[in-house]
Structures are given as structure tokens and as C-alpha cells.
C-alpha positions in Angstrom: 0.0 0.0 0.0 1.1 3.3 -0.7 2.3 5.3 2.1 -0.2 8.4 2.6 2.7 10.4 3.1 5.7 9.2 1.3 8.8 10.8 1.3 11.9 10.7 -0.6 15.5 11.4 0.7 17.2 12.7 -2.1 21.3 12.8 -2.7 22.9 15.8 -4.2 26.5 16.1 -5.0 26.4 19.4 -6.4 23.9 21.9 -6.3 23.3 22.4 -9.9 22.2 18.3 -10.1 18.9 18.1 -8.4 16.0 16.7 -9.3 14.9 18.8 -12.4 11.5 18.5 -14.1 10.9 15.8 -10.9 10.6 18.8 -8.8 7.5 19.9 -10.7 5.9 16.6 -10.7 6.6 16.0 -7.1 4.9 19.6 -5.9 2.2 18.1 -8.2 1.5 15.2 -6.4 1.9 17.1 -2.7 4.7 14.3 -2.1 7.7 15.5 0.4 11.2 15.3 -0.2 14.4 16.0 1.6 17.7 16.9 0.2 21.5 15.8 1.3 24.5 18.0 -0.3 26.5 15.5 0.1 29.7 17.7 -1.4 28.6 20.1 1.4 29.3 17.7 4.3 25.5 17.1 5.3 24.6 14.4 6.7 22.6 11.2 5.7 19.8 10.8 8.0 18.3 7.5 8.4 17.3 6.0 6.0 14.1 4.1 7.8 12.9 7.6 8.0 11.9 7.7 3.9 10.1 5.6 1.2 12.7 5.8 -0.7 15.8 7.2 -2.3 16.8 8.9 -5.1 20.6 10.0 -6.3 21.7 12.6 -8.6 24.8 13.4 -10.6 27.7 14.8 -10.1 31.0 15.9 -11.1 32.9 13.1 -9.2 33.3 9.8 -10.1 33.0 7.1 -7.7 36.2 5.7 -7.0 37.4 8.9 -5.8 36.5 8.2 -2.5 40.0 10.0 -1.4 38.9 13.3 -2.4 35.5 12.5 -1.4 35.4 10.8 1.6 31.8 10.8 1.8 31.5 8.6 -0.8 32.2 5.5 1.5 29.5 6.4 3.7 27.2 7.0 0.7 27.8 4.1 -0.8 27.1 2.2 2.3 23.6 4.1 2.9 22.6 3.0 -0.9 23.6 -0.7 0.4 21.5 -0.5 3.7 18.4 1.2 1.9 18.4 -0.9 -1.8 19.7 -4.6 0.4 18.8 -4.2 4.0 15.6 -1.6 3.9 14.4 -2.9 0.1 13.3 0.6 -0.5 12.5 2.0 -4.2 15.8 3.7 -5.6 16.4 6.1 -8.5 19.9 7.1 -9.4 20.6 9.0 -12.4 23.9 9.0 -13.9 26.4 9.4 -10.7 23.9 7.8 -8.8 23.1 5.0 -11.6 27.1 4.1 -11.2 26.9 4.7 -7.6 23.9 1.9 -7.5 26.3 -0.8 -9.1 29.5 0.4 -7.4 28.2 0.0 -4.0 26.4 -3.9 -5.1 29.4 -4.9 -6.4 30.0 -3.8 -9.9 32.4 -2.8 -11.6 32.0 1.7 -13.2 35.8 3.3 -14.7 36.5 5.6 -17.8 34.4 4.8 -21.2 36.3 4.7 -24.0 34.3 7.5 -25.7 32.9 10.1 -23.5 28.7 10.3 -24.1 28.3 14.1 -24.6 25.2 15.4 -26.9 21.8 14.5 -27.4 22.2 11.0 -28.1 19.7 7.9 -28.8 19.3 5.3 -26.1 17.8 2.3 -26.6 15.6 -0.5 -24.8 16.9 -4.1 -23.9 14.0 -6.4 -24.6 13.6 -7.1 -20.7 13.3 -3.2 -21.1 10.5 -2.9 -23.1 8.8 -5.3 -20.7 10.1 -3.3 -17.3 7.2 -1.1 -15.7 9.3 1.8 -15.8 10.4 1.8 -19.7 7.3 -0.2 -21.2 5.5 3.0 -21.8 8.2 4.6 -23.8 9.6 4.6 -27.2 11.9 1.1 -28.3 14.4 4.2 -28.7 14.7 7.3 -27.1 16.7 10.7 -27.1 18.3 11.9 -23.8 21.1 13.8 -22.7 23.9 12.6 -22.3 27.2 14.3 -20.5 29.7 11.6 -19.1 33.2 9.7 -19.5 32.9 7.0 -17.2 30.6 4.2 -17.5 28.8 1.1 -15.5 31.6 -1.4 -17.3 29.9 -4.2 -15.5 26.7 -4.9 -13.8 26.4 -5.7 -10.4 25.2 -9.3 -9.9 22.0 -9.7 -9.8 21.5 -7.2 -12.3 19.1 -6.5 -15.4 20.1 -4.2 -18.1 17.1 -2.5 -19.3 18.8 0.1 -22.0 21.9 0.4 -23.7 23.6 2.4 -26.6 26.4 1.7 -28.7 28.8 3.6 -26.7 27.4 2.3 -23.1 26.2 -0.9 -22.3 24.6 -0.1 -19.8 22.4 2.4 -20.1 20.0 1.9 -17.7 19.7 -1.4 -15.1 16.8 -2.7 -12.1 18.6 -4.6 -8.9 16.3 -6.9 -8.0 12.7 -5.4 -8.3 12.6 -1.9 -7.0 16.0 -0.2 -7.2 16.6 1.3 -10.8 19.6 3.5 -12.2 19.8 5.4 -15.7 22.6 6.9 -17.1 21.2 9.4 -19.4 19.2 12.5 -18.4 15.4 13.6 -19.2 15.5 15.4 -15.8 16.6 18.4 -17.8 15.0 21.6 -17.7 15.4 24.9 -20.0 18.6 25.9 -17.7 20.2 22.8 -17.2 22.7 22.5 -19.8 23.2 26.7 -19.2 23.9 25.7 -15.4 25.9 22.7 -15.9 28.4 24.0 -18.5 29.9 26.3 -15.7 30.8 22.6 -13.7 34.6 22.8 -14.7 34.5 19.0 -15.5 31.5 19.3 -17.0 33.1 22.4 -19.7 36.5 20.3 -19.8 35.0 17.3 -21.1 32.8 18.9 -23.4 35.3 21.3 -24.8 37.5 18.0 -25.4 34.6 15.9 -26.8 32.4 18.4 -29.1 34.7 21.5 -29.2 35.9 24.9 -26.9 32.5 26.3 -28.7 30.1 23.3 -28.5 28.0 24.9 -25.7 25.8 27.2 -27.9 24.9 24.3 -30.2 24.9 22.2 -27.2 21.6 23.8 -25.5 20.0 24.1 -28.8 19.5 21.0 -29.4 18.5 20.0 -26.2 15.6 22.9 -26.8 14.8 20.8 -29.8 14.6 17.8 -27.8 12.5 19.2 -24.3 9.4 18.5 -25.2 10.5 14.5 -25.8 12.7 14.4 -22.6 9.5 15.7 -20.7 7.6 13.2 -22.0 10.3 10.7 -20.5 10.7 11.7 -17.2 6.7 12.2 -16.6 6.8 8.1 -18.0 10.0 7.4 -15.9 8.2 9.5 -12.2 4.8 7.8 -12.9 6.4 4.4 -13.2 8.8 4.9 -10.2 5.7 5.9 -8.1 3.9 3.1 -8.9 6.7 1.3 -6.7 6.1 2.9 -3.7 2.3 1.3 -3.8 
């Protein structure tokens, strides 16, 4: 049964990678949700508190847990809540590797970054998952990473992949879910984003020093489908929480 209250702990690892378009829907649907910036040094509270848990990006990758120490205990809270607490997960793109880092997979450096608007495309067991069955065979999302889920965690379904990333999206067992593309986006995001040093580094290496222009066109081109996406991605994740 669906809690009449739920409430959803989200991580943030940078302040300019929250929850988006989500936001929108959430206020919509009167449900609570409580942010940790992580990269801030806030705390996680505990996790028996929420129904469940959702993880954003970041400029970080995750086996820089010297720089970050607050990875370790992050990775251990994702353990607890996904293993221990079996409550509905959502990472997206950080917290998509973060899901199969901290179950035992394996994420390092792709061998071609994923920068653009690119096409993603369901596995078949993804065109049969409740969170994807809605949505095209083949999507377009936005991508903006160089490193990669290189192997699943075990246990784990793929549900999309591209030809650059394998693993595109993946569902541990049957509640906890990661993507690695975004339709979170909003008109701002890429605007916002391309001021992330990493972020204008790798794009600047990938597309070109004057990519961004041409960049947040074609995402403007794109909104309307990546809307479409998240609102299919939100209602389907909700439906866990029943």
C-alpha cells in the first residue's frame, strides 16, 4: 500500500544536479522530499525515515572516494536502503554508477565520452520493465559523461543500452533502478551545468571549446520528448512505492 505520506531522501553532489523536471511533478503530487548535499558535508539521515531514495549526478566519479570521503558512507547508505531496507531507488547518472558500485559492480572511464543528445535504446527485458514499457523502443536523452557502468552488479538486469554504453539503464532486483542518461533536464540545465569545470572540460574535449551554444539548442529541440520521458520514468517509479 502506498504510504499516505511518502517521502523521498534525495542525494545531491552538487547543487546544480537536483532533481529537475521531478521537482515539478513532485509539488504536483503534494509528495515530500528532503535533500542531502552531500559535497557540502551534510549528513545522511536515516534511511528508515523515507520511502525511498533517489541520487543525482555529479562531477565526481566514484572511486574517488580519497577526495571525497563521503563517498564511502554513501555508498554504504545506498547498500543498507536498496539490500537491507528494500526501499525504491532512482539514481541517475552518478547515482546510476553509484547503485552498481556500492552492489558490487564494476563503473571506470568509457572509452568514448557520451556528450550530446544521443539515442538510447531499450533491452527487450526493457521494453517489458514497468518503468520503460511506456516509452519509445528508442529514445533521445542527454547525455554528459566519461565514465561508465563497465559491469553490472550481480543480480543485475540491463534494461537500455547504446552503442557507446552498455549499460544504459539497469533494475537490482525489483525496486532499485539506475539510468545513465538524463530527461530530468529543464530549459537551464545544460546553461547551469556547462559552468561545472568537468562538465566544460569534457565537453570542450569531446564536441569543441564552442560546443555549448549548439549544445543547448539541441536540447531545446529535444525538451518537449525528454518531458515526455521523465513524466513516464516518475509515474512508473511511483507506482513502486504502492
Amino acid at each position: 500500500m502506498k504510504p499516505d505520506n511518502p517521502r523521498i531522501l534525495v542525494f545531491q553532489h552538487i547543487a546544480a544536479e537536483h532533481p529537475g523536471i521531478f521537482r515539478q511533478f513532485l509539488a504536483q503530487d503534494n509528495i515530500r522530499w528532503d535533500v542531502a548535499e552531500l559535497d557540502a558535508g551534510e549528513k545522511i539521515p536515516a534511511m528508515e525515515n523515507y520511502d525511498a531514495l533517489w541520487v543525482m549526478g555529479g562531477p565526481m566519479d566514484v572511486w574517488q572516494e580519497d577526495e571525497h570521503p563521503w563517498l564511502v558512507d554513501e555508498k554504504a547508505a545506498i547498500r543498507n536502503a536498496v539490500q537491507e531496507l528494500k526501499i525504491p531507488y532512482l539514481g541517475v547518472c552518478l547515482g546510476h554508477q553509484l547503485l552498481a558500485d556500492a552492489l558490487g559492480g564494476h563503473v571506470g572511464p568509457v572509452d568514448t565520452p557520451e556528450i550530446g543528445v544521443m539515442s538510447v535504446n531499450m533491452t527487450e527485458a526493457g521494453k517489458n520493465d514497468s518503468l520503460f514499457s511506456q516509452m519509445d523502443n528508442s529514445i533521445e536523452a542527454l547525455q554528459w559523461h566519461s565514465a561508465g557502468v563497465l559491469e553490472a552488479a550481480p543480480g543485475t538486469t540491463v534494461l537500455a543500452d547504446s552503442p557507446l554504453c552498455a549499460v544504459q539503464a539497469q533494475r537490482w532486483g525489483d525496486h532499485a533502478y539506475g539510468i545513465q542518461f538524463h530527461v530530468e533536464v529543464e530549459a537551464d540545465t545544460v546553461a547551469n551545468w556547462g559552468k561545472i569545470p568537468e562538465y566544460a572540460t569534457a565537453l570542450s574535449n569531446s564536441l569543441g571549446s564552442d560546443a555549448l551554444p549548439a549544445f543547448e539548442s539541441a536540447v531545446d529541440k529535444n525538451m518537449s520528448e525528454f518531458n515526455r520521458s521523465a513524466r513516464q520514468i516518475y509515474d512508473g517509479f511511483m507506482k513502486l512505492l504502492q
